[in-house]
C-alpha positions in Angstrom: -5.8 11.2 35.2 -5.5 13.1 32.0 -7.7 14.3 29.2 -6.8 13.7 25.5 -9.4 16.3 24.2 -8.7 19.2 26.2 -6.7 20.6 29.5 -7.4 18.7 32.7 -9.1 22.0 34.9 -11.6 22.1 31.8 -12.6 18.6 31.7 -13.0 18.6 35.7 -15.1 21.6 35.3 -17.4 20.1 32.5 -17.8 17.0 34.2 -19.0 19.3 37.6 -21.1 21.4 35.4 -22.9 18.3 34.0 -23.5 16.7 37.4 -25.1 20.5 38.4 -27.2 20.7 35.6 -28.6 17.3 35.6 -29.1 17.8 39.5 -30.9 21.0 39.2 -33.1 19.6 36.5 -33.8 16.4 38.8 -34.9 18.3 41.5 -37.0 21.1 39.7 -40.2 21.2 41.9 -43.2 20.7 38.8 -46.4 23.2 40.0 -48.8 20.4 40.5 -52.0 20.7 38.1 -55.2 21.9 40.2 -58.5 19.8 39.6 -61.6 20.4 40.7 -63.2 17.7 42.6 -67.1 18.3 44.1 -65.7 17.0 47.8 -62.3 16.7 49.8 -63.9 14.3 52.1 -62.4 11.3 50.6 -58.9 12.5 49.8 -58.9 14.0 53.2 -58.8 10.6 54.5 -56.1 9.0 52.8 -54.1 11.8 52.9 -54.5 11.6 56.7 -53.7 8.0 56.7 -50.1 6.8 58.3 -48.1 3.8 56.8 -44.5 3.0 57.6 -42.2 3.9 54.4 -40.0 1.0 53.4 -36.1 1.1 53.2 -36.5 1.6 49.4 -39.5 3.9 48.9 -37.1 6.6 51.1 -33.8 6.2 49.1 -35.1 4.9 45.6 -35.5 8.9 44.2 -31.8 9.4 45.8 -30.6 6.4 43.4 -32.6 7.6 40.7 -30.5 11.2 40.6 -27.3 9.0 40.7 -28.1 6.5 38.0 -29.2 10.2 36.1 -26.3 12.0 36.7 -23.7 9.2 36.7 -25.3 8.9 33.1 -23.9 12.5 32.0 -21.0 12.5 33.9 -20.2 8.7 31.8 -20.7 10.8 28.4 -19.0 13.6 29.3 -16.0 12.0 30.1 -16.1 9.8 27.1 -16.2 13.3 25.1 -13.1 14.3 27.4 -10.9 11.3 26.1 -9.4 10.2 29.6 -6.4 8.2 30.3 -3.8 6.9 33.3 -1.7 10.0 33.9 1.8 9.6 32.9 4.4 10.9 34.5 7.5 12.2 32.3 10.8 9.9 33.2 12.8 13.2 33.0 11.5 16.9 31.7 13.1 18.6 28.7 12.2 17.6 24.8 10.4 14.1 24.2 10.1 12.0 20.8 7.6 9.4 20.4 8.2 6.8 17.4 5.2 4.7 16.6 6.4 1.1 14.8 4.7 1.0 11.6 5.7 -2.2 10.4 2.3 -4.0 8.9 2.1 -6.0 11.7 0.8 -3.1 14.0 -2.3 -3.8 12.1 -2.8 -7.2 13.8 -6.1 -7.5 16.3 -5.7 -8.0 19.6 -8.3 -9.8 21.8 -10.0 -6.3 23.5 -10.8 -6.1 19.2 -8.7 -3.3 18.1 -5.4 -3.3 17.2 -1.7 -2.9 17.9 -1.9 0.7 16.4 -5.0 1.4 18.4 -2.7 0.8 21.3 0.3 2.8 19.8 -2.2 5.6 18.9 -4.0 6.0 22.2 -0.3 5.3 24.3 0.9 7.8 22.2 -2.0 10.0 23.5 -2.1 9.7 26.8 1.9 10.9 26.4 1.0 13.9 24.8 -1.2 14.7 27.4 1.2 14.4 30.2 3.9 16.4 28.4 3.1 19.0 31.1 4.4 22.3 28.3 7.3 19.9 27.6 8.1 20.1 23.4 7.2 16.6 21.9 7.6 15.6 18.4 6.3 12.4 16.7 7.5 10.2 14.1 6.8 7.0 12.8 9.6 4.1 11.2 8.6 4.9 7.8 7.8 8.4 7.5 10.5 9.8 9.6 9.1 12.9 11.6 5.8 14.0 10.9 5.0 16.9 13.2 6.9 19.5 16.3 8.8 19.6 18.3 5.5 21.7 19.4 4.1 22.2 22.9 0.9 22.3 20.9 -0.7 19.1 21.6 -4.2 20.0 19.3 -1.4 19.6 15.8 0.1 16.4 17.6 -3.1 15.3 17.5 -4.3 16.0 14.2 -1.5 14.4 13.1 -1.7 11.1 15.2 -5.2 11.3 13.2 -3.5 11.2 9.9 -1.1 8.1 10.7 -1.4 4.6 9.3 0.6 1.9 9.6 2.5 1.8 5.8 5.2 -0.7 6.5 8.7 1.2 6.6 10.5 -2.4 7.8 13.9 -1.3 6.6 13.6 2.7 7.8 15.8 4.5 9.7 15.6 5.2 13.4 13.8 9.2 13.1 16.7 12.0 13.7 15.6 14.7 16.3 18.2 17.0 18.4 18.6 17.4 22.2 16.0 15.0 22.9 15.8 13.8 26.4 13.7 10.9 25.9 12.5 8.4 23.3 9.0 6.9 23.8 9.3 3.8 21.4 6.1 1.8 20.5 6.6 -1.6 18.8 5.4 -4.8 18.8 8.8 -6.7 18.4 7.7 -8.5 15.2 10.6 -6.3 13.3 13.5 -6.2 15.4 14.7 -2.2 15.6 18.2 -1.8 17.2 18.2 1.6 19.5 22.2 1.5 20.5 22.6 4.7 18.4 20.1 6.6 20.1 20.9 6.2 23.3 24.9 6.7 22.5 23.5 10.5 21.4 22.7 10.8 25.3 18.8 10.6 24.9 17.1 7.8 26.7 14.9 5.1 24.9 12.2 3.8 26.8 10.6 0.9 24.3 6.9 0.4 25.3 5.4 -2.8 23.8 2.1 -3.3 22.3 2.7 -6.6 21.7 0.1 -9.2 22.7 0.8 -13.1 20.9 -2.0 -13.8 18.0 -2.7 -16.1 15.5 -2.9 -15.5 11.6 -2.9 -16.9 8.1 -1.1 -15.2 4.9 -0.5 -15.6 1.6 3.1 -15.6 1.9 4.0 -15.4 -2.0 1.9 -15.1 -4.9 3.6 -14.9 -8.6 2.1 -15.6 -12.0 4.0 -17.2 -15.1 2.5 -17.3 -18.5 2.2 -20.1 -20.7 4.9 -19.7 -23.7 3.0 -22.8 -25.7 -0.7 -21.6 -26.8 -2.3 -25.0 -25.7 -0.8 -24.2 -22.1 -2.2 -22.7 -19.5 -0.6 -19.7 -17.4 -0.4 -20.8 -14.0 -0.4 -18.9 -10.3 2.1 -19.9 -7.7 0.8 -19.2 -3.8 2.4 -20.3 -0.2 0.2 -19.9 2.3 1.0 -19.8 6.0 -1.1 -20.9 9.1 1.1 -19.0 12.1 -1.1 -20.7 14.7 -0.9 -23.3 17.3 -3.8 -25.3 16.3 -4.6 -26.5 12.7 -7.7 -24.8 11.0 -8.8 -24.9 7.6 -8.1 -21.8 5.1 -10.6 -20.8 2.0 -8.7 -19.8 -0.8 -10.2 -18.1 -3.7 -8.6 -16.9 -6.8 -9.6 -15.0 -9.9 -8.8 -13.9 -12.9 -10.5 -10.6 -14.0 -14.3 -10.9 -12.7 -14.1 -15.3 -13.4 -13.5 -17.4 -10.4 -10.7 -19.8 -11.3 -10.2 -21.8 -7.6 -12.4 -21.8 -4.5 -10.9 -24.0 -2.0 -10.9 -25.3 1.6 -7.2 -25.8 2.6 -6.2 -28.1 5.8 -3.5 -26.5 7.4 -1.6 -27.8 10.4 -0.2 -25.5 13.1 2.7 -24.0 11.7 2.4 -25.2 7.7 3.5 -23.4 5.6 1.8 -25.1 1.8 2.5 -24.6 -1.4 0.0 -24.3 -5.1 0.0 -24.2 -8.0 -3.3 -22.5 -9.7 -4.1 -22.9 -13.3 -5.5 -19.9 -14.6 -6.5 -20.8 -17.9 -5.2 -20.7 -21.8 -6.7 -17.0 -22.2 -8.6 -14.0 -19.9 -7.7 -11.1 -17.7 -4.3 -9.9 -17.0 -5.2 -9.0 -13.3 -5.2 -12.0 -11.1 -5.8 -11.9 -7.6 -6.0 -14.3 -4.6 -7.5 -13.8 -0.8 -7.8 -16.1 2.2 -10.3 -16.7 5.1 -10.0 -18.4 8.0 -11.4 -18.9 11.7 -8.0 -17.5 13.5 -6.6 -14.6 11.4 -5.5 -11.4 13.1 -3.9 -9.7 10.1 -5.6 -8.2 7.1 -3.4 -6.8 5.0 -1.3 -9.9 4.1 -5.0 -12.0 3.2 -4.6 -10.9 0.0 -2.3 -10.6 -3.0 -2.6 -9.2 -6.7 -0.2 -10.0 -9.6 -0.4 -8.9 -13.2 0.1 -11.7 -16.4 2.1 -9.6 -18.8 1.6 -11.1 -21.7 -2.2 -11.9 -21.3 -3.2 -8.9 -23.2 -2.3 -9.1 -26.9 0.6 -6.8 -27.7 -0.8 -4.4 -30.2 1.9 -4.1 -33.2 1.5 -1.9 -36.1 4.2 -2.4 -38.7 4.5 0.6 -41.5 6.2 -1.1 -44.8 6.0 -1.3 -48.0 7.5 -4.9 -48.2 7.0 -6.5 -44.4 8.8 -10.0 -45.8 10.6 -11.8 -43.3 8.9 -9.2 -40.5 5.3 -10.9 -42.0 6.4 -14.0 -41.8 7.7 -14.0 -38.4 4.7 -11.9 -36.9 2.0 -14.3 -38.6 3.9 -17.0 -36.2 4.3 -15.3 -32.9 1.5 -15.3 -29.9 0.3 -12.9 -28.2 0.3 -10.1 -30.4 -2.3 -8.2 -32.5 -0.2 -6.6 -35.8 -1.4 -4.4 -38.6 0.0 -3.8 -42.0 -0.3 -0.5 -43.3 2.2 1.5 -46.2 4.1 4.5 -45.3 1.3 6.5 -47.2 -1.5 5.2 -44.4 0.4 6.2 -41.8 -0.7 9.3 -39.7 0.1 11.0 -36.4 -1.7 10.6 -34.2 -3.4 7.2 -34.9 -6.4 6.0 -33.4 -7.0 2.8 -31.5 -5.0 1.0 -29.0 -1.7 0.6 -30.5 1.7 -0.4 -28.0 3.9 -0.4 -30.7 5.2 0.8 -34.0 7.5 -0.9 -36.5 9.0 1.5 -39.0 10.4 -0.5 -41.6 13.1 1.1 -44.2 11.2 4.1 -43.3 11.0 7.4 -41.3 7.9 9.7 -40.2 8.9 13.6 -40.7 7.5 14.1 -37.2 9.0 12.1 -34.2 6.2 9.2 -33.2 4.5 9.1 -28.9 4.1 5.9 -29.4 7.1 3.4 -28.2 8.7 2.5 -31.6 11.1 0.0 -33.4 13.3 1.7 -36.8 14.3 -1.3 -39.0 17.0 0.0 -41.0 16.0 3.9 -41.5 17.0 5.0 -45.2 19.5 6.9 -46.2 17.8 9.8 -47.9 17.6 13.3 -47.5 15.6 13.2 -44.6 17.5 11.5 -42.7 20.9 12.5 -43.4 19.6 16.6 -42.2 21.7 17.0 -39.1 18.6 19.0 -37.4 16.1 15.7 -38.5 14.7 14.3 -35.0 16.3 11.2 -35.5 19.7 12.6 -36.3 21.9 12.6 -38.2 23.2 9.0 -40.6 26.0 7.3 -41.9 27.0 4.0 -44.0 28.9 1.2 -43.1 29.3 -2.0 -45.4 30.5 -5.8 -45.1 30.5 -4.6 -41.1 30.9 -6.7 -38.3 29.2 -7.2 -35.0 32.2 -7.0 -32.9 31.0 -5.2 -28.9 27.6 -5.0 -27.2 26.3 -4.4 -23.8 23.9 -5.9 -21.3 20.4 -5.1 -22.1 16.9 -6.5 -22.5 17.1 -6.0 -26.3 19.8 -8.1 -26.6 19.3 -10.6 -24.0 19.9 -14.3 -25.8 21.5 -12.8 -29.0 24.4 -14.5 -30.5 27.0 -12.1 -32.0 28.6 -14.7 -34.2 26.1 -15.8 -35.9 25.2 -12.7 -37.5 26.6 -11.6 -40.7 26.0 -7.9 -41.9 26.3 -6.7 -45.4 25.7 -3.2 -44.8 24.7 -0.8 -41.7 23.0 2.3 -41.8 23.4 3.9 -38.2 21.5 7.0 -36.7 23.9 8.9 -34.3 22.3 11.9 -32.1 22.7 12.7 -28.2 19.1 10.9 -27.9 20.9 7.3 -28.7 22.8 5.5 -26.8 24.5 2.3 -28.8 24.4 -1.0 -26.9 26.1 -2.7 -29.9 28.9 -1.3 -32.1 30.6 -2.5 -35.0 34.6 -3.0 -35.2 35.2 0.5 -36.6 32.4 1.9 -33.8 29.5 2.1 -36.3 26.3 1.9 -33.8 24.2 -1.1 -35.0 21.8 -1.2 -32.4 20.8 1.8 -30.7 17.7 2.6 -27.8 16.4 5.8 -26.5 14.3 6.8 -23.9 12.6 9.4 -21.6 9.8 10.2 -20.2 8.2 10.7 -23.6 9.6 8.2 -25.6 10.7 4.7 -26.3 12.5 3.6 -29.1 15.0 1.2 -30.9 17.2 1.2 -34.1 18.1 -2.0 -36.1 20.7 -0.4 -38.3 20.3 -3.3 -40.6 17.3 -4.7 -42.4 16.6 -8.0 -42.7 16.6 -8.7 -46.7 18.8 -11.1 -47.5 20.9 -8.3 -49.3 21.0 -6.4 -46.1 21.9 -9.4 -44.0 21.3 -13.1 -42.8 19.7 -12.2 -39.6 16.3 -13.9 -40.8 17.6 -17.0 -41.3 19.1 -17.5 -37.6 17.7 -18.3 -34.5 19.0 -14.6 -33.3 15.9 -13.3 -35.6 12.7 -13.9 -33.5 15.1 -13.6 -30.0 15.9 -10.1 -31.1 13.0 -8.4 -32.4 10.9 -10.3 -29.5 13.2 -8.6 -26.7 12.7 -5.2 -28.9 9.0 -5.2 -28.6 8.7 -6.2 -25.2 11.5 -4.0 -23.8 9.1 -1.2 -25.9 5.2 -2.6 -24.8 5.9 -3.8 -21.6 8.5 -2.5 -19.4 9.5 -4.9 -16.9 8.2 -3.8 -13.3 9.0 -7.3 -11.3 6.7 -10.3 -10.5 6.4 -9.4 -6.6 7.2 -5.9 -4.8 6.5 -5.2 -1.3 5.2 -1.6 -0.1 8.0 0.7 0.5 10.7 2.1 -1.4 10.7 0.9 -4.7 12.5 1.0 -7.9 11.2 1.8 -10.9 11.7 1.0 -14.8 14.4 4.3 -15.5 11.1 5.4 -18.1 8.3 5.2 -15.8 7.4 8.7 -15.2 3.4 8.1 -13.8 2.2 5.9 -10.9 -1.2 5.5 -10.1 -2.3 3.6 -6.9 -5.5 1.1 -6.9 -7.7 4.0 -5.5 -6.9 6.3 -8.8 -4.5 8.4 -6.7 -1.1 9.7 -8.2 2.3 8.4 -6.4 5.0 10.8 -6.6 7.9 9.3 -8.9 11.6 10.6 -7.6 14.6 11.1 -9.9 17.8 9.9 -8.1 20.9 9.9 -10.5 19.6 7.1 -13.3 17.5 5.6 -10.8 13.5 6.4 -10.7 12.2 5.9 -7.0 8.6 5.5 -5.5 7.3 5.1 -1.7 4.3 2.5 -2.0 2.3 2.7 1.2 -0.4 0.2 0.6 -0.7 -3.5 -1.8 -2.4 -3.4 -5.1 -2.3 -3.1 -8.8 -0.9 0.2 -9.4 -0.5 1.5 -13.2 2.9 2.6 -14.2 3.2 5.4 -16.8 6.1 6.4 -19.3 7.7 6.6 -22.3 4.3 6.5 -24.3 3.3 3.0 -22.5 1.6 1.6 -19.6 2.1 -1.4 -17.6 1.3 -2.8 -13.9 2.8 -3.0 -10.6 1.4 -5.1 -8.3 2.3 -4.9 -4.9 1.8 -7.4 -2.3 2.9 -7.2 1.9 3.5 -11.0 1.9 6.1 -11.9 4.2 7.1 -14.8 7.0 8.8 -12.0 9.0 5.4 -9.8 9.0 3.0 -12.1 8.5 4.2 -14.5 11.7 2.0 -11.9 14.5 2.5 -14.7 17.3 6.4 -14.1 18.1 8.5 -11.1 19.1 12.0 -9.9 19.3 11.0 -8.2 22.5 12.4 -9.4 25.8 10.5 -10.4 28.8 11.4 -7.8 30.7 10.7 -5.4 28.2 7.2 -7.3 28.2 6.6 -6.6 31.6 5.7 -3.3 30.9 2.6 -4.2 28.2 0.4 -4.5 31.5 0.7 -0.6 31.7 0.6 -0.2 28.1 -2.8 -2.5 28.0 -4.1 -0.1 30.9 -3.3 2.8 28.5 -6.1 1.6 26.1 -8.7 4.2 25.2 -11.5 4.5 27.7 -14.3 6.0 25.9 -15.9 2.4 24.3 -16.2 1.7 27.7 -17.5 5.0 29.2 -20.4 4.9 26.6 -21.0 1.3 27.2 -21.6 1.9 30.9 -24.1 5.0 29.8 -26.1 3.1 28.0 -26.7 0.6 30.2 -27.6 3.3 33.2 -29.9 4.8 30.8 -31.4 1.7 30.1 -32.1 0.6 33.8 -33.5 4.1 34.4 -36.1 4.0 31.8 -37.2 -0.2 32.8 -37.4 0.8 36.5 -39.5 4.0 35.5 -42.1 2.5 33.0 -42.7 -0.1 36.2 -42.7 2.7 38.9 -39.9 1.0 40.6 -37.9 4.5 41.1 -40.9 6.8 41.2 
């Protein structure tokens, strides 16, 4: 046997030193009080008297000091964490590697989990290290503490570890290891041929016991183009069982209830619905299942975010909006303001996603994500040191190269006809359409403290014909969207994720910050648990929701493990934390002891 909380000789001398103690205290002879009584005669008798003592009256104080001290010894050793000794295959360096793949956090029919398992496995290894150096690592976080012969910091760290998902991770990298302790359940399959080609041995201990479970499988949101329509939630829900049981589905939109309902599922259905969620109301919508036989949490639940449920708030600075009036007065889900040049100010109050400058330019550079609609020529603008940089003239040009981007998803070159071009060139532009002599005619910026894009045409019929063809609300829709509401993808699981190239601030559910990693052009974020998390950059704010739903995951009854791999979960199952049980047993001695001595059974 080992001990988890401290070195084997000091648990065995604890749990002798309780036994001691309680003994001594047991059989601590109590002075008797003295009374005064006016004769002895009468106690003199029965104290004379003779009666055979039964089997019980001689041996019932000897069982009470057991029950007693069997009672301390039961709480002591719970205190000392015991567990099966293990005994190392072969001495030298060990690694352990804990699976954390979401399905870890399935229940198991003792009531914890496949983690609990991992975590007290993992334990009971540390404890039988014997001064051996042992590091641990998890499939998602790599190595998270030693090699150390100190087994209090394995430990504390085994205290910190959750399961966080990692599916796709690498196998943990650790030199002159002599063996691998893996723990898995087998619901991801993990090859471990390149481990063992480096010489170290893997021995894969499973935690896996077959369960049933439920999940929301997929969960997306599409809002409704048409006013009169509603935006609608799609869901598949799973039932990974072998018998058929009905699932409660409740979904809801902001703090309203829009669907609360009892779903038949058959063993093994997978189902498919469609939710309506209303013409208008919160952008957050979020579903969650019960159900009778459901040993995973995490994946009874999913989040997604409407985009275009809040109204994007425009403000347009012009002295003539025209055609941009016009168009704006027609399009949903946006809340614009008209203001001159001379009533704008910086920094504005009030919510406010986007600004429209039209034929004008602020002398200080705007936070807030903006569109230019053909910036004037004047002397602001043509000062090389200006924040917008520097400007030139092109007329009669034509709309000859572009490249792929939001802004000019749908557009139609040809049908544009341009009677004059005013570009903005500076290092803080990039053109993603040119004319045929190279003039930039639509241009975007950003960073991490600014959005912006540059029509270098207006849309006056003396500037152009772009108002009069369908490419008119296309491109000037894509502009402010691209600018309000960066696109962040309907559905992302935990893990690695890829981020909008802006985003520069993620904040998970719980108001935490996420740490956002530059790689070349490409912003990165590990996401270790589902939710809505808010997304942060360029002077705009948008959602992320996160969700773990997945067949591979989510199906907790089936394993890639083999059955002779599986023979080895008896031992594992032995492995299981003792305590519960230790404490259990206490309470019941101490409970018989105090029943038998209220009724002078052992007294």
């Amino acid at each position: 046997m080992s001990f988890g909380a401290m070195a084997g000789w000091q648990a065995w001398g604890l749990l002798a030193l309780t036994a001691a103690v309680l003994t001594g205290l047991f059989y601590m002879k109590i002075r008797a009080p003295r009374v005064h009584v006016p004769s002895l005669m009468l106690w003199q008798q029965v104290l004379d008297a003779t009666r055979e003592m039964t089997l019980w009256e001689r041996i019932r104080k000897t069982v009470s000091w057991i029950v007693i001290a069997a009672t301390g010894v039961m709480l002591m050793l719970a205190l000392t964490r015991p567990a099966p000794s293990v005994t190392a295959v072969s001495g030298g360096r060990r690694l352990i590697v804990i699976d954390s793949s979401w399905s870890m956090g399935a229940r198991m029919s003792d009531g914890g989990t496949r983690w609990d398992r991992a975590i007290a496995h993992a334990r009971t290894l540390i404890a039988a290290s014997a001064g051996d150096e042992v590091a641990l690592a998890t499939t998602a976080d790599g190595l998270v503490e030693g090699p150390t012969a100190d087994a209090v910091l394995l430990e504390a760290a085994l205290d910190r570890l959750a399961p966080s998902g990692g599916e796709g991770g690498d196998w943990p990298r650790l030199a002159d290891v002599a063996v691998v302790h893996f723990m898995t359940d087998g619901v991801i399959p993990r090859a471990t041929a390149d481990l063992e080609a480096s010489g170290a041995r893997v021995s894969v201990e499973p935690v896996f016991e077959a369960a049933a479970n439920v999940a929301i499988t997929a969960f997306e949101t599409h809002a409704a183009g048409d006013p009169e329509a509603q935006d609608e939630a799609y869901l598949e829900l799973a039932n990974y069982s072998g018998t058929a049981q009905p699932v409660q589905l409740v979904v809801t939109r902001g703090t309203t209830t829009v669907a609360d309902v009892s779903i038949d599922l058959a063993a093994g259905e997978a189902v498919r619905q469609i939710v309506p969620l209303g013409r208008t109301g919160d952008a957050r919508v979020r579903a969650r299942i019960t159900a009778r036989d459901n040993a995973l949490a995490i994946d009874d639940e999913a989040v997604a975010w409407i985009a275009g449920a809040d109204a994007l708030a425009v403000t347009v600075v012009s002295e003539a909006p025209g055609f941009l009036q016009l168009l704006f007065d027609r399009l949903p889900g946006l809340s614009v303001t008209f203001i001159p040049p001379a009533a704008y100010s910086q920094p504005r109050n009030g919510p406010e996603h986007v600004i429209v400058f039209d034929h004008w330019v602020p002398a200080d550079a705007p936070s807030t994500p903006s569109l230019f609609v053909a910036p004037p020529p004047g002397s602001a603008v043509d000062v090389s040191s200006n924040w917008i940089g520097s400007a030139r003239t092109e007329n009669s040009p034509t709309w000859a190269t572009s490249v792929v981007h939001p802004v000019l998803a749908g557009v139609d070159p040809s049908t544009v006809t341009l009677e004059r071009a005013r570009s903005v060139e500076s290092d803080a532009w990039t053109p993603i359409a040119r004319s045929a002599t190279g003039t930039p005619l639509v241009s975007v910026g950003e960073t991490e403290e600014f959005r912006r894009v540059v029509f270098g045409f207006g849309f006056t019929e003396a500037e152009s014909n772009v108002a009069l063809q369908p490419a008119f609300p296309v491109l000037v829709v894509n502009a402010l969207e691209w600018l309000g509401r960066p696109a962040l993808g309907s559905q992302v699981r935990p893990g690695v994720v890829s981020l909008d190239a802006v985003i520069s601030r993620l904040t998970s559910p719980q108001g935490e910050r996420v740490e956002v990693m530059t790689f070349g052009e490409t912003r990165l974020a590990r996401i270790t648990s589902p939710g809505l998390y808010l997304a942060e950059g360029g002077g705009m704010r948008s959602a992320l929701a996160v969700n773990v739903g997945d067949p591979q995951v989510s199906n907790v009854g089936r394993t890639s493990l083999t059955e002779a791999t599986l023979s080895t979960s008896a031992e594992a199952q032995a492995n299981a934390p003792w305590w519960p049980t230790l404490i259990a047993i206490a309470f019941v001695f101490v409970l018989v002891e105090w029943w038998t001595w209220h009724r002078r059974i052992t007294v």
